[in-house]
PDB file of N, CA, C and O in Angstrom:
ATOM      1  N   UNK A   1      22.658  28.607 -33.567  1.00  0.00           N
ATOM      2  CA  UNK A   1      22.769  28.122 -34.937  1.00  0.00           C
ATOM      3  C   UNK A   1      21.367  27.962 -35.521  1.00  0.00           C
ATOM      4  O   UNK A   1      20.505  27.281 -34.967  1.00  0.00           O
ATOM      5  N   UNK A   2      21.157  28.708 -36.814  1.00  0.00           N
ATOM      6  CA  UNK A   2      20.087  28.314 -37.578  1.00  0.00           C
ATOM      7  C   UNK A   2      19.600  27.032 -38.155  1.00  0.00           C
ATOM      8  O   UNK A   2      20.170  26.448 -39.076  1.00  0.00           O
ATOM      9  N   UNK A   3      18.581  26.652 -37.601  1.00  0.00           N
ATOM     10  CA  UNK A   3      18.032  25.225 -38.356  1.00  0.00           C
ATOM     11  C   UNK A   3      17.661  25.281 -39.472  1.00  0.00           C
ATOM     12  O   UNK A   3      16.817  26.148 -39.696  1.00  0.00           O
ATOM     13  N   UNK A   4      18.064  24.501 -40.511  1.00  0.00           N
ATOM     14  CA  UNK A   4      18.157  24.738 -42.015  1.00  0.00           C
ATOM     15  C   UNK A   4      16.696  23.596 -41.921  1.00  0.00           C
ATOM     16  O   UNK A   4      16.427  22.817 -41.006  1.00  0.00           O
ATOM     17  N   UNK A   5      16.121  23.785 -42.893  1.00  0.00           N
ATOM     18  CA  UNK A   5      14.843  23.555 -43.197  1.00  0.00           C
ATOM     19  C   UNK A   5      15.212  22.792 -44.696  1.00  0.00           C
ATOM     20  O   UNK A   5      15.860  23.331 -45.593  1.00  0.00           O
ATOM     21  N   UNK A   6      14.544  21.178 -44.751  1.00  0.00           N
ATOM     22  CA  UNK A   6      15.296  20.572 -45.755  1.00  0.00           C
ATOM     23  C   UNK A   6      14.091  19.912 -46.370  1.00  0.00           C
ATOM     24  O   UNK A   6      13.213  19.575 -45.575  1.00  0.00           O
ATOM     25  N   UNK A   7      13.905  19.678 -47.600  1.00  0.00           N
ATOM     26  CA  UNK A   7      12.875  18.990 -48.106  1.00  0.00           C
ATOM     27  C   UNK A   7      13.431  17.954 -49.272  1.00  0.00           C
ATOM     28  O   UNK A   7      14.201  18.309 -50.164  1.00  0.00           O
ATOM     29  N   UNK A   8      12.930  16.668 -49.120  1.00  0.00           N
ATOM     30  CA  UNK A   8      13.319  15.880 -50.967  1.00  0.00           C
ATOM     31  C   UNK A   8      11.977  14.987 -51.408  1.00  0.00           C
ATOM     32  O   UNK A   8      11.144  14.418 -50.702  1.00  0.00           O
ATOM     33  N   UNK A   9      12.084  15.080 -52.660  1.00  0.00           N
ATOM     34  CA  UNK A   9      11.100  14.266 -53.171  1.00  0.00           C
ATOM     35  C   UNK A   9      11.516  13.048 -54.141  1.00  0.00           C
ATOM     36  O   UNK A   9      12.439  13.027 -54.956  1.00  0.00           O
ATOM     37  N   UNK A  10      10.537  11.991 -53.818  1.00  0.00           N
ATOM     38  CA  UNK A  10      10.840  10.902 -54.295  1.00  0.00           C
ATOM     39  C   UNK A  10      10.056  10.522 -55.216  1.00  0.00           C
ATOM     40  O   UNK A  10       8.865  10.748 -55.000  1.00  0.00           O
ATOM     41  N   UNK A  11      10.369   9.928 -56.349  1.00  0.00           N
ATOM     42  CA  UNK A  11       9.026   9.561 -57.329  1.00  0.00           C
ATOM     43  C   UNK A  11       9.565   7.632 -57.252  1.00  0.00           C
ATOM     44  O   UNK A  11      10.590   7.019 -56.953  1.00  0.00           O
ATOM     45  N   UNK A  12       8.441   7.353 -57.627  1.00  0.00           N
ATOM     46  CA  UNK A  12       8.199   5.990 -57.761  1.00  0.00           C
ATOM     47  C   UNK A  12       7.050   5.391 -58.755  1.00  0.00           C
ATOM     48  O   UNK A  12       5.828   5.403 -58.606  1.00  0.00           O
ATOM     49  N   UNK A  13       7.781   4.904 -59.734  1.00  0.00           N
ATOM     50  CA  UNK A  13       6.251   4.315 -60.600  1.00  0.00           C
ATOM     51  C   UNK A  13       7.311   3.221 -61.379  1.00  0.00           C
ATOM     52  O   UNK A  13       7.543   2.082 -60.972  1.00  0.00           O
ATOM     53  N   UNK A  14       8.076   4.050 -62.979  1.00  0.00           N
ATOM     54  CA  UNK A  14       8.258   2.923 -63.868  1.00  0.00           C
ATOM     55  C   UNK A  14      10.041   2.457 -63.349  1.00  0.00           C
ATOM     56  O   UNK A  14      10.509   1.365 -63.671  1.00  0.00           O
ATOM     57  N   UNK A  15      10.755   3.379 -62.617  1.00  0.00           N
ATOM     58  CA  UNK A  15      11.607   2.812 -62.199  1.00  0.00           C
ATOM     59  C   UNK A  15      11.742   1.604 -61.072  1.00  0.00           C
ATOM     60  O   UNK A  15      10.745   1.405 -60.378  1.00  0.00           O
ATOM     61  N   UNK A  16      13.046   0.695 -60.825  1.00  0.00           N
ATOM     62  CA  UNK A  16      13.033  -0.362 -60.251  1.00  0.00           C
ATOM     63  C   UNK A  16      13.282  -0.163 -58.823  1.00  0.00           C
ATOM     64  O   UNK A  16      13.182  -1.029 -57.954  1.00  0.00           O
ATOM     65  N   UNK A  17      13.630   1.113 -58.658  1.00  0.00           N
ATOM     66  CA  UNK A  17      13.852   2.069 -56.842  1.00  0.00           C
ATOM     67  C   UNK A  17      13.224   3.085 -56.905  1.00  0.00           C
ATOM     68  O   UNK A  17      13.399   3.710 -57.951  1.00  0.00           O
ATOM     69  N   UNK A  18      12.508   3.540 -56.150  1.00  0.00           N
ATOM     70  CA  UNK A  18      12.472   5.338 -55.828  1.00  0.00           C
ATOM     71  C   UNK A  18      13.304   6.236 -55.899  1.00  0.00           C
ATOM     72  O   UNK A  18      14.251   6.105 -55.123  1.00  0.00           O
ATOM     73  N   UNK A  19      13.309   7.168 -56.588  1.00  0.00           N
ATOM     74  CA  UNK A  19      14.568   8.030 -57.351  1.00  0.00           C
ATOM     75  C   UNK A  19      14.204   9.289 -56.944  1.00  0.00           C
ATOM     76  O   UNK A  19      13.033   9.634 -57.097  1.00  0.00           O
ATOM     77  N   UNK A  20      15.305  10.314 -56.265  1.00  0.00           N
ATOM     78  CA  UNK A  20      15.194  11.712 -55.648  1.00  0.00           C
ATOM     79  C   UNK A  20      15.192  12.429 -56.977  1.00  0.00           C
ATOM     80  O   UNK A  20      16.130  12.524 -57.769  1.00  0.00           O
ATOM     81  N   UNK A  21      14.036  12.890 -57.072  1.00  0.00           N
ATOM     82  CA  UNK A  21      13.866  14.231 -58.290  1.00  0.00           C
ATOM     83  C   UNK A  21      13.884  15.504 -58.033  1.00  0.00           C
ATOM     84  O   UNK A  21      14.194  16.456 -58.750  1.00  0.00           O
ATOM     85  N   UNK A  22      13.413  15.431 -56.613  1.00  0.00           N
ATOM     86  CA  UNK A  22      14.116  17.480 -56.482  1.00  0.00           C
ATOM     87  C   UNK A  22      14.521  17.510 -54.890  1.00  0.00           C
ATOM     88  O   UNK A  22      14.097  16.705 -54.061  1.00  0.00           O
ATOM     89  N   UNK A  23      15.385  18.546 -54.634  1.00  0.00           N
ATOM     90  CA  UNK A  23      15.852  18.791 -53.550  1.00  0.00           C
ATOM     91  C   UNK A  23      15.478  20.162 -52.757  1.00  0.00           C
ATOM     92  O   UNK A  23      15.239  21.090 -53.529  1.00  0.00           O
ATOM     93  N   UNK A  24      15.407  20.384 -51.791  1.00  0.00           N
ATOM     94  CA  UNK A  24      15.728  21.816 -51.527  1.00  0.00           C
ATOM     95  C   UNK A  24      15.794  22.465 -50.127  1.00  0.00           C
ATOM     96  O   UNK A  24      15.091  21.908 -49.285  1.00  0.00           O
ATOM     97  N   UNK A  25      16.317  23.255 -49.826  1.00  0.00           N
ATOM     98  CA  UNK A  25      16.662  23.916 -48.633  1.00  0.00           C
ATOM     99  C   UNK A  25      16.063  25.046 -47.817  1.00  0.00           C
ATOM    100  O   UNK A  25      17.019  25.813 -47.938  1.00  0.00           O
ATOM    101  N   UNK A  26      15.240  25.688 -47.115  1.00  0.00           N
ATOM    102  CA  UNK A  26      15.023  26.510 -46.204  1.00  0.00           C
ATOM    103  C   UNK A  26      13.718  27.230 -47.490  1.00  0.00           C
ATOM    104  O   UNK A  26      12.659  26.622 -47.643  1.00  0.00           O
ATOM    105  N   UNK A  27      13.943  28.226 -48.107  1.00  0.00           N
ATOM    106  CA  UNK A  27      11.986  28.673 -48.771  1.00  0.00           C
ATOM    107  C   UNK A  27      12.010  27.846 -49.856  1.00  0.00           C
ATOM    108  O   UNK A  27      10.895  27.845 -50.376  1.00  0.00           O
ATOM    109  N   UNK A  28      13.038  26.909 -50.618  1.00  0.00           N
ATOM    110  CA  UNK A  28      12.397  25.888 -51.692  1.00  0.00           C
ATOM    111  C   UNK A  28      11.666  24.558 -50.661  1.00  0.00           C
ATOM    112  O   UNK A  28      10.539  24.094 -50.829  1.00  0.00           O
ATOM    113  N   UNK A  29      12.335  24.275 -49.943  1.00  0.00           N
ATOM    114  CA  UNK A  29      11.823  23.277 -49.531  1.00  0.00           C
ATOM    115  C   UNK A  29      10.438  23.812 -48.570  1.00  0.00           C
ATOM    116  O   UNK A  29       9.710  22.902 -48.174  1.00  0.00           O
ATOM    117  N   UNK A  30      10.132  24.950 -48.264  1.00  0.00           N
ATOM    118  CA  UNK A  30       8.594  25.065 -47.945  1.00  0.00           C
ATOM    119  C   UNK A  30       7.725  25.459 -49.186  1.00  0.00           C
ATOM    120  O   UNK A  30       6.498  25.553 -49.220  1.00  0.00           O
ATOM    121  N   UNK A  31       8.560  25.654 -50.128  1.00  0.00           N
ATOM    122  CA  UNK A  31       7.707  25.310 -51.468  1.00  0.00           C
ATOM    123  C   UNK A  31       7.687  24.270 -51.374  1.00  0.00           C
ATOM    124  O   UNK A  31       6.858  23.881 -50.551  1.00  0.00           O
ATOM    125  N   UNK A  32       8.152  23.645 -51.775  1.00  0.00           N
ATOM    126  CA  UNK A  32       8.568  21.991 -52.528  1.00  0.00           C
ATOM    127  C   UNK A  32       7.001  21.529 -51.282  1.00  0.00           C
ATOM    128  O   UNK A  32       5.999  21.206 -51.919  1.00  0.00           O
ATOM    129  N   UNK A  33       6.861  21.510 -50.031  1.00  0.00           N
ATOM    130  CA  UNK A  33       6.044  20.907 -49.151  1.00  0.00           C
ATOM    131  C   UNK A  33       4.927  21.648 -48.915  1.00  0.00           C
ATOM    132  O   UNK A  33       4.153  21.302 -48.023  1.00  0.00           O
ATOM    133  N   UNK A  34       4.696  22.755 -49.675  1.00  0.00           N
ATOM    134  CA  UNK A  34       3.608  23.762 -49.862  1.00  0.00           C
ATOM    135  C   UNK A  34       2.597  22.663 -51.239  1.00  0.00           C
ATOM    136  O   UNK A  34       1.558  22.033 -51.045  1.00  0.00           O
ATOM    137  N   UNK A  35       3.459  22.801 -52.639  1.00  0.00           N
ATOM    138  CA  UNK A  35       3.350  22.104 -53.642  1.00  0.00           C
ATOM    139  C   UNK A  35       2.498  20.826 -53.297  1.00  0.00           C
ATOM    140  O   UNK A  35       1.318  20.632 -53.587  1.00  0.00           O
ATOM    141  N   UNK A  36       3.466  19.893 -52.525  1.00  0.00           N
ATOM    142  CA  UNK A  36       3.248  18.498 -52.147  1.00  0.00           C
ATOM    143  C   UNK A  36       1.479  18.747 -51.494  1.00  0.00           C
ATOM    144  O   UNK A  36       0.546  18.052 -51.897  1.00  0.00           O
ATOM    145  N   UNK A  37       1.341  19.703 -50.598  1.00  0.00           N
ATOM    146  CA  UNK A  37      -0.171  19.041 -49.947  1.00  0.00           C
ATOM    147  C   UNK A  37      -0.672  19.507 -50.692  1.00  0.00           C
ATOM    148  O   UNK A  37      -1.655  18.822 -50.975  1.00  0.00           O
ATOM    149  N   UNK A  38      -0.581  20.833 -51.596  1.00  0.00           N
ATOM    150  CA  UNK A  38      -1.546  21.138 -52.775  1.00  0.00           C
ATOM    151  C   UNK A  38      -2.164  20.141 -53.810  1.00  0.00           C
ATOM    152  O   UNK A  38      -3.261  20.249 -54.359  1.00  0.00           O
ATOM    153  N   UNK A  39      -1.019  18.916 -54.002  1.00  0.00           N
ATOM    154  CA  UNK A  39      -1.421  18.001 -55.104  1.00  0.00           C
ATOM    155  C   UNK A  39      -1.803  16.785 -54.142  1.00  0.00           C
ATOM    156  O   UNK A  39      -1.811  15.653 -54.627  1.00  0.00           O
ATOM    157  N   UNK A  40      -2.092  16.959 -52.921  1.00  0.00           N
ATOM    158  CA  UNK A  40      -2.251  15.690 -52.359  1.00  0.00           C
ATOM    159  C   UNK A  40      -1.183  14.538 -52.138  1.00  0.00           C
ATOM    160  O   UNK A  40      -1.597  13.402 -51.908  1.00  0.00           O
ATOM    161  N   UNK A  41      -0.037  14.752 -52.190  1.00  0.00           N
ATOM    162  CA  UNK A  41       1.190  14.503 -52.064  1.00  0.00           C
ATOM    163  C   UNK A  41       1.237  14.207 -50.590  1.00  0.00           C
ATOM    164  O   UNK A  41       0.889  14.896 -49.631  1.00  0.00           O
ATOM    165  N   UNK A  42       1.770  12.976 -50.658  1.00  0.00           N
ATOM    166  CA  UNK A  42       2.171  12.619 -48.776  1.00  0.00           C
ATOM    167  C   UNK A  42       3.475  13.144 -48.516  1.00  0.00           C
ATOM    168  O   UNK A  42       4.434  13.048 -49.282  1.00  0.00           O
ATOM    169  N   UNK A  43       3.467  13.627 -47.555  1.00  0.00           N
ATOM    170  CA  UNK A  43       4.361  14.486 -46.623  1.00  0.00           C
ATOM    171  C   UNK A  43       4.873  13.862 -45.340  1.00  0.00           C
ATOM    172  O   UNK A  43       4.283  14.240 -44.327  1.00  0.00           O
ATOM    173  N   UNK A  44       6.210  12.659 -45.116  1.00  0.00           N
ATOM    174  CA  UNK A  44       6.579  12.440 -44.450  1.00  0.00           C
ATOM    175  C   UNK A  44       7.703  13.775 -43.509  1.00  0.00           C
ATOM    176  O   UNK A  44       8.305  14.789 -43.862  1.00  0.00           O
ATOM    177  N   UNK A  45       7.502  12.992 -42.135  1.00  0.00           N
ATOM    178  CA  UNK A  45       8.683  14.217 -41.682  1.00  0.00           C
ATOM    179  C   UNK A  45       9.847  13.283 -40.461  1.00  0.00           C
ATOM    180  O   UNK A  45       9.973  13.405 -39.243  1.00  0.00           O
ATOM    181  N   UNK A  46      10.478  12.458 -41.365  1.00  0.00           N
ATOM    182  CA  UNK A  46      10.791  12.057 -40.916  1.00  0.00           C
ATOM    183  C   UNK A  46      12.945  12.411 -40.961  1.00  0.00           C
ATOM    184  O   UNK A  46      13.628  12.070 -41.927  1.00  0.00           O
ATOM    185  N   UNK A  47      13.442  13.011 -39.883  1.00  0.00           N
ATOM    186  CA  UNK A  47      14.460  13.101 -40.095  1.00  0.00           C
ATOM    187  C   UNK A  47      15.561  12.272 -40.240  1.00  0.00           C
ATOM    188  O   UNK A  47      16.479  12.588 -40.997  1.00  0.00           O
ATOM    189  N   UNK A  48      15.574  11.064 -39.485  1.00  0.00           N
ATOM    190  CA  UNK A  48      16.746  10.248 -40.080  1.00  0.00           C
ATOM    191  C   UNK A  48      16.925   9.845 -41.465  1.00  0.00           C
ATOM    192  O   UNK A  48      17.975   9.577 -42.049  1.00  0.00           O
ATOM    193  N   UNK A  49      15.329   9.845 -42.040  1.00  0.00           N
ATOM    194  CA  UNK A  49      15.546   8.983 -43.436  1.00  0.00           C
ATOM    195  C   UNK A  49      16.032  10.136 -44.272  1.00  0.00           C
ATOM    196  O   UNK A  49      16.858   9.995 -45.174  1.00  0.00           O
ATOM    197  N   UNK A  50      15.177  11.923 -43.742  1.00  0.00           N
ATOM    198  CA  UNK A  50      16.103  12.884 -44.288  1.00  0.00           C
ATOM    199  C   UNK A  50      17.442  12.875 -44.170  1.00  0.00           C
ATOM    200  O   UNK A  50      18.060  13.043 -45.222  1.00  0.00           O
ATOM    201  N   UNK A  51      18.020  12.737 -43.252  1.00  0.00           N
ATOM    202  CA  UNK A  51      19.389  12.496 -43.392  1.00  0.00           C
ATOM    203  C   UNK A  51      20.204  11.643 -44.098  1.00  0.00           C
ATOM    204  O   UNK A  51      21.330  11.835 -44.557  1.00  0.00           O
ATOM    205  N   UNK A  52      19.416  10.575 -44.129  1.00  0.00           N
ATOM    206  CA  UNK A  52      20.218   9.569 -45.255  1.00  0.00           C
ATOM    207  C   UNK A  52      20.012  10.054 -46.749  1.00  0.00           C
ATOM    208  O   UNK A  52      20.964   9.929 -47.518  1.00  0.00           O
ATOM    209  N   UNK A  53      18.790  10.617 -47.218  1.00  0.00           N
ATOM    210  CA  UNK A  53      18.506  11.022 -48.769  1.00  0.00           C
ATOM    211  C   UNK A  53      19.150  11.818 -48.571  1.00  0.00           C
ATOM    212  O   UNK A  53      20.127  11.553 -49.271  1.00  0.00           O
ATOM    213  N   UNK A  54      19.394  12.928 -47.949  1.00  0.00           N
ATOM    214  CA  UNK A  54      19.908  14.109 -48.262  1.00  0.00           C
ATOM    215  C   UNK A  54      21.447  13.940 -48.761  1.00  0.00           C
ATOM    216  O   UNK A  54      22.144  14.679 -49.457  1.00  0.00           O
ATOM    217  N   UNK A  55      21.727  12.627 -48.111  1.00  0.00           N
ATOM    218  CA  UNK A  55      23.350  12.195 -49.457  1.00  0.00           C
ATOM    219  C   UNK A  55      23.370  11.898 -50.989  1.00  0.00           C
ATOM    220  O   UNK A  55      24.303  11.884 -51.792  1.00  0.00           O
ATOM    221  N   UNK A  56      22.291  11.709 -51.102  1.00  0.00           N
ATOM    222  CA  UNK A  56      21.935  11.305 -52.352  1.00  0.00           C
ATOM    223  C   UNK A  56      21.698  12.527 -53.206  1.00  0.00           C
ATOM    224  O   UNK A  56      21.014  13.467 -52.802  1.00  0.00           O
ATOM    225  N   UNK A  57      22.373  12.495 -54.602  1.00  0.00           N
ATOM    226  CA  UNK A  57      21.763  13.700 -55.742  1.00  0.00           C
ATOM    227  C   UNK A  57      20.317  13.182 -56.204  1.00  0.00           C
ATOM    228  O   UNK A  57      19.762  12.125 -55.903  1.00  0.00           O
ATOM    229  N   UNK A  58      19.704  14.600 -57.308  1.00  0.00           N
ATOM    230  CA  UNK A  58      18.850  14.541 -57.835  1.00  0.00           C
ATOM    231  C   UNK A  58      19.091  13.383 -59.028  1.00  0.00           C
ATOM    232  O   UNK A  58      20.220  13.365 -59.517  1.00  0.00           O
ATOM    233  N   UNK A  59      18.340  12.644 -59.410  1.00  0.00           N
ATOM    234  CA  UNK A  59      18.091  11.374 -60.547  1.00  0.00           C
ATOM    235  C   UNK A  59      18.682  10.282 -60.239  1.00  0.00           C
ATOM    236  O   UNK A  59      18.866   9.437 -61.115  1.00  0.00           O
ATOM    237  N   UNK A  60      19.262   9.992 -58.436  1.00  0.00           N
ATOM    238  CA  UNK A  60      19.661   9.098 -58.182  1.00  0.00           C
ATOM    239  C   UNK A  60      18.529   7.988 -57.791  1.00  0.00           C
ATOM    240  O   UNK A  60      17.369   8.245 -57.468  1.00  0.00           O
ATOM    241  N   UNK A  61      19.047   6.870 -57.879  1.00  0.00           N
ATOM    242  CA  UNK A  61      18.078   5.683 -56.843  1.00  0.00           C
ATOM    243  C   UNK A  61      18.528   5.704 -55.671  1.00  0.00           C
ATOM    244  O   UNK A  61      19.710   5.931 -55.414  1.00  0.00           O
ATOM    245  N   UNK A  62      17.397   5.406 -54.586  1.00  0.00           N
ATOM    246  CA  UNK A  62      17.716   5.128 -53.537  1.00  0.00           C
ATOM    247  C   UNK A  62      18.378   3.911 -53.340  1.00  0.00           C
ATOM    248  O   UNK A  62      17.839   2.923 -53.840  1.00  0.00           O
ATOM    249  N   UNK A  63      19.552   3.738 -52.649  1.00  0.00           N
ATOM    250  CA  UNK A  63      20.670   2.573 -52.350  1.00  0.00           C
ATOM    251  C   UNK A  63      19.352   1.453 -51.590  1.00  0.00           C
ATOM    252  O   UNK A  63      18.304   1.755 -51.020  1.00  0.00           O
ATOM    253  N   UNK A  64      19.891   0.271 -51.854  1.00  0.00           N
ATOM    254  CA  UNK A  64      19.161  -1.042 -51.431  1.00  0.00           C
ATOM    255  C   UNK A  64      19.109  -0.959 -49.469  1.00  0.00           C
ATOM    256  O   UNK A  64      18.226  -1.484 -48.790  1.00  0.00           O
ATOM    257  N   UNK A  65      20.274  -0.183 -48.934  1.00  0.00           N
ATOM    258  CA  UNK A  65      19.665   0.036 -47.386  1.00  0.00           C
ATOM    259  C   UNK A  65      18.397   0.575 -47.073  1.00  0.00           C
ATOM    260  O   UNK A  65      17.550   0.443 -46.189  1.00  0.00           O
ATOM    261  N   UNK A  66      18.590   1.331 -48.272  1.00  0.00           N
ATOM    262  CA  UNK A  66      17.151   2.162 -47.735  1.00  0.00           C
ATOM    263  C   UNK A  66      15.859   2.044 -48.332  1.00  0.00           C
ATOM    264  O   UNK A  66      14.950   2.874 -48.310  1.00  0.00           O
ATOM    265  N   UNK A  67      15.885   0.797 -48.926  1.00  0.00           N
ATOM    266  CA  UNK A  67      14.520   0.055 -49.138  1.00  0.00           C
ATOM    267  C   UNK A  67      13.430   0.050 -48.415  1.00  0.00           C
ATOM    268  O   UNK A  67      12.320   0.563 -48.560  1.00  0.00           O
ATOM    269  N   UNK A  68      14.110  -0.872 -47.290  1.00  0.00           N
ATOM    270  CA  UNK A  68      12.914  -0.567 -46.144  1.00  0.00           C
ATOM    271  C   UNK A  68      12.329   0.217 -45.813  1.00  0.00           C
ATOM    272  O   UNK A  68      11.103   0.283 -45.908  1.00  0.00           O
ATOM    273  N   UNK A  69      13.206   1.183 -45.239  1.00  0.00           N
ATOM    274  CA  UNK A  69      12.455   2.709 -44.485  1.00  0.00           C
ATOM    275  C   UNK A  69      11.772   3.302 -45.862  1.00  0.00           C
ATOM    276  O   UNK A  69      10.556   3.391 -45.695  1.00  0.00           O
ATOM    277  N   UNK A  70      12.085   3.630 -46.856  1.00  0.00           N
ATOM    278  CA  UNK A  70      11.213   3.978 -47.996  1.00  0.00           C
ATOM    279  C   UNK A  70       9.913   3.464 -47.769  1.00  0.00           C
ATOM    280  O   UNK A  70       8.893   4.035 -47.383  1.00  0.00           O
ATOM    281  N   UNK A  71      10.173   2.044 -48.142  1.00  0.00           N
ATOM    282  CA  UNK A  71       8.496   1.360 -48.731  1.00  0.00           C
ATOM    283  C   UNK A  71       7.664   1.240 -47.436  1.00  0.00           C
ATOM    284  O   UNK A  71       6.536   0.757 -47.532  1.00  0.00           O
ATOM    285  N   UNK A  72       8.238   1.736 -45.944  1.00  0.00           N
ATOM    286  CA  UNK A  72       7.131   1.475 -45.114  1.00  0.00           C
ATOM    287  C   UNK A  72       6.929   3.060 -45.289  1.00  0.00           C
ATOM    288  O   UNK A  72       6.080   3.381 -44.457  1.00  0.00           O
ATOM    289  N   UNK A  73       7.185   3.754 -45.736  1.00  0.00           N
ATOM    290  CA  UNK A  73       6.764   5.446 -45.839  1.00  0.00           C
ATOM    291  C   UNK A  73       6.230   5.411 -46.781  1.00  0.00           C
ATOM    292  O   UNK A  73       5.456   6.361 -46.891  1.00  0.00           O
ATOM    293  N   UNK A  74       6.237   4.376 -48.066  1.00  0.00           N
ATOM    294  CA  UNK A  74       5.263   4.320 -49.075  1.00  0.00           C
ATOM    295  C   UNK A  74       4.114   3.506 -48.882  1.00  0.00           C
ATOM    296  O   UNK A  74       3.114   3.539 -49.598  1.00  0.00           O
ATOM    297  N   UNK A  75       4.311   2.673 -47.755  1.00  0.00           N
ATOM    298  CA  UNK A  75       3.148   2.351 -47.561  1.00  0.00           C
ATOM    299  C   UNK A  75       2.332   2.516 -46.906  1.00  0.00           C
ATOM    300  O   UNK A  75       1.270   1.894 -46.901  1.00  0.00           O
ATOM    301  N   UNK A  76       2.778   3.735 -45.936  1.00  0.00           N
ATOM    302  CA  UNK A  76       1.550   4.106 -44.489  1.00  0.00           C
ATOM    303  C   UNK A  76       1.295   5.023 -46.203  1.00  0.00           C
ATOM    304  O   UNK A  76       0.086   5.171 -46.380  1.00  0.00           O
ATOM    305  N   UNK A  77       1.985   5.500 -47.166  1.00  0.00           N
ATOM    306  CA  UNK A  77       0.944   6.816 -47.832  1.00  0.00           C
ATOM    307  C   UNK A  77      -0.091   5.991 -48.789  1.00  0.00           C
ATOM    308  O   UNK A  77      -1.007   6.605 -49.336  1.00  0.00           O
ATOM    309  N   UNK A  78       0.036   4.904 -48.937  1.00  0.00           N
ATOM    310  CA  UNK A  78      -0.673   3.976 -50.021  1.00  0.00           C
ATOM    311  C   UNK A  78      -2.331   4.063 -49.159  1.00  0.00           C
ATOM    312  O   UNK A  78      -3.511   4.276 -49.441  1.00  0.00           O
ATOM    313  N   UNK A  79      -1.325   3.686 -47.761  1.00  0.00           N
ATOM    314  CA  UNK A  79      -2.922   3.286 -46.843  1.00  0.00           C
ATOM    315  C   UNK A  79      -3.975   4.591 -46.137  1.00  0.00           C
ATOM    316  O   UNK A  79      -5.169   4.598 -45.836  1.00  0.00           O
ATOM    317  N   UNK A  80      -3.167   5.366 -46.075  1.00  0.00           N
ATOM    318  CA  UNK A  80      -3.854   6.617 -45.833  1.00  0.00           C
ATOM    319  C   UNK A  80      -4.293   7.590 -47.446  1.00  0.00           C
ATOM    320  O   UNK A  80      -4.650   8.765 -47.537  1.00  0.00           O
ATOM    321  N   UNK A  81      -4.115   6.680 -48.415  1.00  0.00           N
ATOM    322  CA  UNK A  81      -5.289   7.046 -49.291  1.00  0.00           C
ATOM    323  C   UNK A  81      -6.072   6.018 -49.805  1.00  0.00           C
ATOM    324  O   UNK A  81      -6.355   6.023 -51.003  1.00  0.00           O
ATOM    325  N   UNK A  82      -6.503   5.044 -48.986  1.00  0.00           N
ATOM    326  CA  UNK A  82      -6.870   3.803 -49.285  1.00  0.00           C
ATOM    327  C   UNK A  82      -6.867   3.167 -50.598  1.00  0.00           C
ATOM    328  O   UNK A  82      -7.720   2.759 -51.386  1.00  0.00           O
ATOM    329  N   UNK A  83      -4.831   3.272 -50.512  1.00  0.00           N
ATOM    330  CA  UNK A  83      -4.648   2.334 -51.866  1.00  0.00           C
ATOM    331  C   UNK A  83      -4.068   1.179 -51.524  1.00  0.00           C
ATOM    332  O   UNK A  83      -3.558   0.947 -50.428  1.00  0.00           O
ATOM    333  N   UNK A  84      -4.170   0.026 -52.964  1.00  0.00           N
ATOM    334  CA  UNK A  84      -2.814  -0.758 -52.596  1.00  0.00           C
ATOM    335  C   UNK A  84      -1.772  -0.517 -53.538  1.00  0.00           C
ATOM    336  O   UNK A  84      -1.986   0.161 -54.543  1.00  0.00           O
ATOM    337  N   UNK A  85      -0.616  -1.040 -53.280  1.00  0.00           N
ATOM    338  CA  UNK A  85       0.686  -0.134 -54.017  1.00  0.00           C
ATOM    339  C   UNK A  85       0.042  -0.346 -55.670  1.00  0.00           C
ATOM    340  O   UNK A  85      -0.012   0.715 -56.293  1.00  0.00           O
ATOM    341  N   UNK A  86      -0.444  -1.586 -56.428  1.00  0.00           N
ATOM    342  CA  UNK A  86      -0.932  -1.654 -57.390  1.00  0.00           C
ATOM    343  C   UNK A  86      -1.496  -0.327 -57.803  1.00  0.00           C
ATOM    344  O   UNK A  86      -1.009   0.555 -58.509  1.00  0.00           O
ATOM    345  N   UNK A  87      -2.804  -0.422 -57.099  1.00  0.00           N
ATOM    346  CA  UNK A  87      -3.472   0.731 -57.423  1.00  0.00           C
ATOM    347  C   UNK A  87      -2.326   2.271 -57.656  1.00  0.00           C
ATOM    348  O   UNK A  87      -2.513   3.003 -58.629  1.00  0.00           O
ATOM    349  N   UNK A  88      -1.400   2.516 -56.817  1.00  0.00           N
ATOM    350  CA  UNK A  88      -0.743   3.599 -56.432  1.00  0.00           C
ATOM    351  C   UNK A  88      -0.989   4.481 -58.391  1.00  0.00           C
ATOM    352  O   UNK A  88      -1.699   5.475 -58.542  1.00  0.00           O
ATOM    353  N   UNK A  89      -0.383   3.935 -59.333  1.00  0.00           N
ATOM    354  CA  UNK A  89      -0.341   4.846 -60.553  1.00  0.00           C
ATOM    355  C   UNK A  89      -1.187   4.697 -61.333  1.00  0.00           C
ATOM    356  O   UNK A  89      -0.899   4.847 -62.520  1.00  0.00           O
ATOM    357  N   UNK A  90      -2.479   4.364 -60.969  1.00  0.00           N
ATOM    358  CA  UNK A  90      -3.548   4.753 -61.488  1.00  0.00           C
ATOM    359  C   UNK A  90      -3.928   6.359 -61.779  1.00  0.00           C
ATOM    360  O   UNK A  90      -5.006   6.655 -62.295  1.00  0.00           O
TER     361      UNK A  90
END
């Protein structure tokens, strides 16, 4: 069986959750993660939390379970560009 190759992106600034804005599967999603390090975009690879977004549509919020695992993936990327979340939309 072929391993499908999955990518999602999350934006976070003026909304009150992190909201999935694009999705994609096998050559979008090595775009979509081609894109991401081009703009300096953090690139988690983490599959369970893929598995849980990947229920979710595009312009949704992420459900309140998945708060946690989000904001500690937003925050190893805050700290590995030596920000604090404040700073983040500068």
């Amino acid at each position: 069986m072929k391993h499908l190759k999955q990518a999602i992106a999350l934006a976070y600034g003026t909304e009150e959750a992190p909201v999935v804005v694009a999705k994609g599967d096998d050559d979008l999603a090595d775009c979509m993660i081609q894109e991401a390090h081009k703009h300096g975009v953090f690139v988690s690879e983490d599959p369970q939390l893929l598995a849980l977004l990947s229920r979710l549509q595009v312009d949704q919020e992420i459900p309140p379970e998945l708060y946690t695992a989000v904001a500690i993936v937003l925050s190893w990327a805050y700290w590995l560009k030596g920000l604090a979340p404040a700073q983040a939309s500068r």
